[in-house]
N, C-alpha and C positions, 0 to 999 in steps of 0.2 A: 580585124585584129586577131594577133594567136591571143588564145587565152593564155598559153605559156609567157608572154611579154609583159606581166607584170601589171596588168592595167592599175592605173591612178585609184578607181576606187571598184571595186566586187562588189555588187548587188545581189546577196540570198532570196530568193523569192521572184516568182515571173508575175506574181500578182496585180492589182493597180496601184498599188504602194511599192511595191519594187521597181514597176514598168516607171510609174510618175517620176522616183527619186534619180531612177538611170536617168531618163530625158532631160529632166533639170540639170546633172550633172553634166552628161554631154554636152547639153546647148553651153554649159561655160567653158565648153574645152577641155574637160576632161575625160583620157583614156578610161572608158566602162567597159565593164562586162558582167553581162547577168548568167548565174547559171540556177537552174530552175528543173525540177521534177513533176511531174504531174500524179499530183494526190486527189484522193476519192473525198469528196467532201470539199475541199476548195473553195475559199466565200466569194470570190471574186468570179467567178462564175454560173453564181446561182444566186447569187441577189438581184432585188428587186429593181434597183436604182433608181430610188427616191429619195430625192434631197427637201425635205421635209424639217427644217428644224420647227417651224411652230407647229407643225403637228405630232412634233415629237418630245415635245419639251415636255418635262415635267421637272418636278420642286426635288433640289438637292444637287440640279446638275448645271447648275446657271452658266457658271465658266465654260465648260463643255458646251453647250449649248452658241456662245457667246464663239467659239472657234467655228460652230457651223454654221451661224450668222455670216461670220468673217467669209469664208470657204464658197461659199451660195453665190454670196455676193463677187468672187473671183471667176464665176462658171462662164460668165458671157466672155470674158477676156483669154479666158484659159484656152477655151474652146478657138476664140481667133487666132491664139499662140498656136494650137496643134492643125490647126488648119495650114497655115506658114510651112509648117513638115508634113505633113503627109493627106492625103483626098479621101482617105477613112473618114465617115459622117459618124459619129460617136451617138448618133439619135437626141440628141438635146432635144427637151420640149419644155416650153414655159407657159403653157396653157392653167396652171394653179392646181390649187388641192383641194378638194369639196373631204371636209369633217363630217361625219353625220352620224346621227345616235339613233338606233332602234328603239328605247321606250326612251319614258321620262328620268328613268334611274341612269342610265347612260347620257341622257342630256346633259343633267347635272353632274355626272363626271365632269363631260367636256367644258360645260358651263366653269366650273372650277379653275382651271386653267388660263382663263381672261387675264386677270391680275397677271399671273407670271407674266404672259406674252407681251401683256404690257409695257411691264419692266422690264424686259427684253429689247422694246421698240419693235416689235413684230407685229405686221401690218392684217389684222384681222375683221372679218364680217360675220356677224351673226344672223343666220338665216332662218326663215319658218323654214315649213315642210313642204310647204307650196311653192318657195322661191328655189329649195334644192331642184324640186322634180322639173322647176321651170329649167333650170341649167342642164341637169342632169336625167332627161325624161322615164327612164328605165330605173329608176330607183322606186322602190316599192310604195305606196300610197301609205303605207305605214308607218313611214320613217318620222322623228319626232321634228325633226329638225338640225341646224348644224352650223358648221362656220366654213366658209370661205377663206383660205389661204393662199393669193392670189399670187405671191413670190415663192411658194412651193413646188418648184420643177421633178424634173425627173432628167434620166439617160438611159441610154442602155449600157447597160455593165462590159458587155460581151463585145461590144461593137467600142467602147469605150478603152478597152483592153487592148484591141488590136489597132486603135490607131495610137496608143503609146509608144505600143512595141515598136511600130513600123516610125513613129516619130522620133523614137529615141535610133532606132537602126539607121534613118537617113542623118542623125545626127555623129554617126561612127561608132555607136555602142555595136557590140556585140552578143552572140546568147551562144550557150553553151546546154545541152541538156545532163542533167545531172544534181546526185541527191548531196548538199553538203553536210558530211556527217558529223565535224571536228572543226572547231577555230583551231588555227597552229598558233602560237605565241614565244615572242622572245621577251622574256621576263614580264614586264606588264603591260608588252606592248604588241599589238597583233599585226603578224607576220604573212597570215593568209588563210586559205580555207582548207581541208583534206576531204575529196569525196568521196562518195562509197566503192566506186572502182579502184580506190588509192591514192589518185592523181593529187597534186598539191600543187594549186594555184596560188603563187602570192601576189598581194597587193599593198598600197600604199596607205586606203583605206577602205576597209569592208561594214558594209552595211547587210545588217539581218533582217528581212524582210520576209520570212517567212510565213506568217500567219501564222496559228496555232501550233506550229509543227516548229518551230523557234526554238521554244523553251527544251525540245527534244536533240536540238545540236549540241555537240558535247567538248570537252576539251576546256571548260571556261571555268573561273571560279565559282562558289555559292551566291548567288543574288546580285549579278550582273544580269542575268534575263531571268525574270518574276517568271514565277508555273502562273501559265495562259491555259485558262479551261475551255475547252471545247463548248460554244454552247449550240446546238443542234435546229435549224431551222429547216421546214421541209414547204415548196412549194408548189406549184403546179401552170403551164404553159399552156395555156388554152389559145385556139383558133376560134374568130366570127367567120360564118360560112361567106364565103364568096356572094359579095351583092347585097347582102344585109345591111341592116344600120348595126354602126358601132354599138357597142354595148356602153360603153362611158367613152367621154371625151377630154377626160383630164383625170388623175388620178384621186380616185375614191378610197377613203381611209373609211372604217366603221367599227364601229362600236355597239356587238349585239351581246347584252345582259352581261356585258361587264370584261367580253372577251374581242380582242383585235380582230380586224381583219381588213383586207385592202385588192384592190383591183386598180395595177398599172397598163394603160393602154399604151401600146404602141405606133407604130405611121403605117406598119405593115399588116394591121391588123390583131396583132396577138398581142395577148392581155395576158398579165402577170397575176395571179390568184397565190398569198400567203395570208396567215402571218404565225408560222407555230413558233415557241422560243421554249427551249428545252435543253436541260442541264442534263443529260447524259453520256459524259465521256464522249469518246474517240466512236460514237455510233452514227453510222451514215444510212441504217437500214430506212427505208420510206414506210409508213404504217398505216396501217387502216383506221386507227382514229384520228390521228394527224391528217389526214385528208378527206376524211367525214365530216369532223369541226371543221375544217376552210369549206368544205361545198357546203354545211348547213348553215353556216354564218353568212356568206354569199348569200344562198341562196335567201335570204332572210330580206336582204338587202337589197338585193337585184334578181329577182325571179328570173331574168332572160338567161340566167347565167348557165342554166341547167342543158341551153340548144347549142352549146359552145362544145366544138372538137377539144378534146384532151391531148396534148400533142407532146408535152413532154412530162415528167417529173424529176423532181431538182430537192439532193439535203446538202446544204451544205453546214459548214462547220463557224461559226467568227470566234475568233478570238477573246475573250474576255480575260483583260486583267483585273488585279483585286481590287482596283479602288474604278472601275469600266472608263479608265480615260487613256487614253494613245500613253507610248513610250516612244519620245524622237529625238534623237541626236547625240553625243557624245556618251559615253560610257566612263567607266575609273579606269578602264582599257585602253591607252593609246591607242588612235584610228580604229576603234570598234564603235558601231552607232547601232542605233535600232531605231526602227521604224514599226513596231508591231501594235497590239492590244488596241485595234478602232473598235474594236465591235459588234454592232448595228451600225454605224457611220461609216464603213471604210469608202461608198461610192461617195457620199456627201462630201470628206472631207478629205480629198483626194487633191485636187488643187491647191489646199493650205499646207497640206502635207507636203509640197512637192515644194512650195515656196520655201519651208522649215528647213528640210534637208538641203537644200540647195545653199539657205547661208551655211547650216551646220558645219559641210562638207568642205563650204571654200574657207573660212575664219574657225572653225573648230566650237562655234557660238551658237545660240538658237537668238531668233528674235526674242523680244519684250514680250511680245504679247503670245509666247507661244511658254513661258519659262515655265507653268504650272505643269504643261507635259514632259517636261524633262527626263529622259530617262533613267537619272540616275536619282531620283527625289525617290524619299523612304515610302515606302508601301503600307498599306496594312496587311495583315494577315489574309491571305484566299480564305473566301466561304469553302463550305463542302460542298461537295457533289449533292445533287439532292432529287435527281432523278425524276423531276415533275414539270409538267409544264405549266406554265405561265404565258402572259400577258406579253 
């Protein structure tokens, strides 16, 4: 399709949120076209792809939580929907999540957390430290103990990406490379996009899906897209040598002296080492404490960790809006939607999202159960920057 032909609806962002909401739309028949820039920091490329809600839940975010219940529970069907379009294996694993706490003070963190899961309905087991090492035998004899989260999968992000793109492509979407600088508008209603070469693509409706870099598109009124802070995550892409035993065989979450940290394996060998979270602006630099805490927290946990090839390093950026829950679908902007502010969630809730936009785009509606992310629902005020890292 020419991008000049007006497509039905413009998708800002080639991310998994842009990629998903194109696909969904084409598979209804709808003229798409994504155009998309390639930015330093990018979350959709450097995440872990752990779909994790009960080891991710904690108290304040139940609802949120309760979408990635929802979302998890779409992954096995999703996955057979993209299958249908394209032979890209997106790495689905459902081998579960082993929790596990270095002393007794991080046990009873995790211990803490029971009750919610509960109330959640999220299906959990609490292990010694003899039953972890019995599942997981490379975990350190030190470890206190933990839980089992046995509906805790994973994907790969990357391989996840490119079978959207290519699902939504054999679906007749289109991509366009290029930075969208400007919404055009006729009175209160959006006319199309302006990109940074000048070019001005219209459409019928346009979807922002930019990730962090959203709230920097210009041309729109005051608080139609909330300032989305940059929060700074840096990880590391480790190799097991050739012929070795795996280092874990389902993703491992830990908890040493009060600080994250996690190891995703893969089918090909390579294992996913994060977990920094850090409030520093628009910075992508990778740091020498930032990955001294992931190998000494690692290494705490899983000594083998230390014979593993170093093969890539990864910062990227998520999105954080002020109240840390998505923004999807309609706007006060005729045919303007968003799809931005996942977070930490954007690989988990990837499939629910794609459902959301999908009625949004054909009824102009969100489901029931999706109303609380509304795009247009009042916000609080953004925290400040605070330039430290955290949990």
């Amino acid at each position: 399709m020419d991008l000049r032909s007006s497509p039905d609806v413009l998708v800002v962002g080639g991310g998994l949120i842009g990629l998903v909401t194109a696909w969904r739309a084409a598979r209804l028949g709808m003229r798409v076209a994504v155009v998309s820039a390639e930015e330093a920091g990018a979350a959709s490329g450097v995440a872990a792809g752990m779909l994790t809600p009960a080891t991710e839940a904690v108290f304040g975010e139940e609802s949120l939580m309760r979408f990635g219940l929802r979302s998890l529970r779409r992954y096995p069907g999703f996955v057979a929907e993209l299958a249908e379009d394209t032979d890209v294996d997106p790495g689905y694993r459902t081998e579960g999540t082993l929790q596990v706490a270095f002393d007794p003070d991080d046990l009873a963190t995790l211990a803490e957390l029971e009750k919610l899961r509960d109330s959640l309905g999220i299906r959990t087991e609490r292990l010694t430290s003899r039953e972890c090492r019995r599942l997981e035998p490379m975990l350190a004899p030190s470890v206190r103990g933990g839980f089992l989260a046995p509906d805790d999968h994973s994907v790969n992000p990357r391989r996840l990406a490119a079978a959207l793109r290519a699902a939504a492509a054999a679906r007749g979407a289109s991509f366009v490379s290029g930075r969208a600088v400007r919404v055009a508008l006729d009175g209160d209603a959006v006319r199309g996009v302006v990109l940074a070469d000048g070019t001005a693509v219209d459409a019928g409706q346009v979807v922002l899906a930019a990730g962090v870099w959203t709230s920097r598109i210009g041309g729109l009124p005051e608080g139609v897209v909330p300032p989305l802070r940059p929060v700074k995550g840096q990880l590391l892409l480790l190799r097991v040598p050739s012929g070795a035993e795996p280092l874990v065989t389902r993703t491992v979450r830990g908890l040493v002296k009060g600080s994250p940290v996690y190891l995703v394996p893969r089918a090909d060998g390579e294992v996913v080492l994060g977990a920094t979270q850090e409030e520093m602006g628009f910075d992508t630099r990778l740091t020498v404490g930032g990955v001294w805490e992931m190998l000494r927290d690692a290494r705490e946990l899983v000594p083998g960790v230390t014979e593993l090839e170093i093969t890539e390093t990864c910062v990227g950026l998520r999105p954080g809006p002020p109240d840390n829950e998505p923004l999807l679908g309609p706007t006060r902007l005729r045919g303007l939607h968003l799809a931005v502010g996942h977070f930490r969630h954007g690989v988990l809730f990837t499939p629910a999202t794609g459902d959301v936009m999908a009625e949004a785009l054909s009824t102009g509606r969100l489901p029931e159960y999706a109303g609380h992310l509304a795009a247009d629902r009042p916000l609080p005020a953004p925290p400040p920057l605070e330039g430290t890292q955290g949990p």
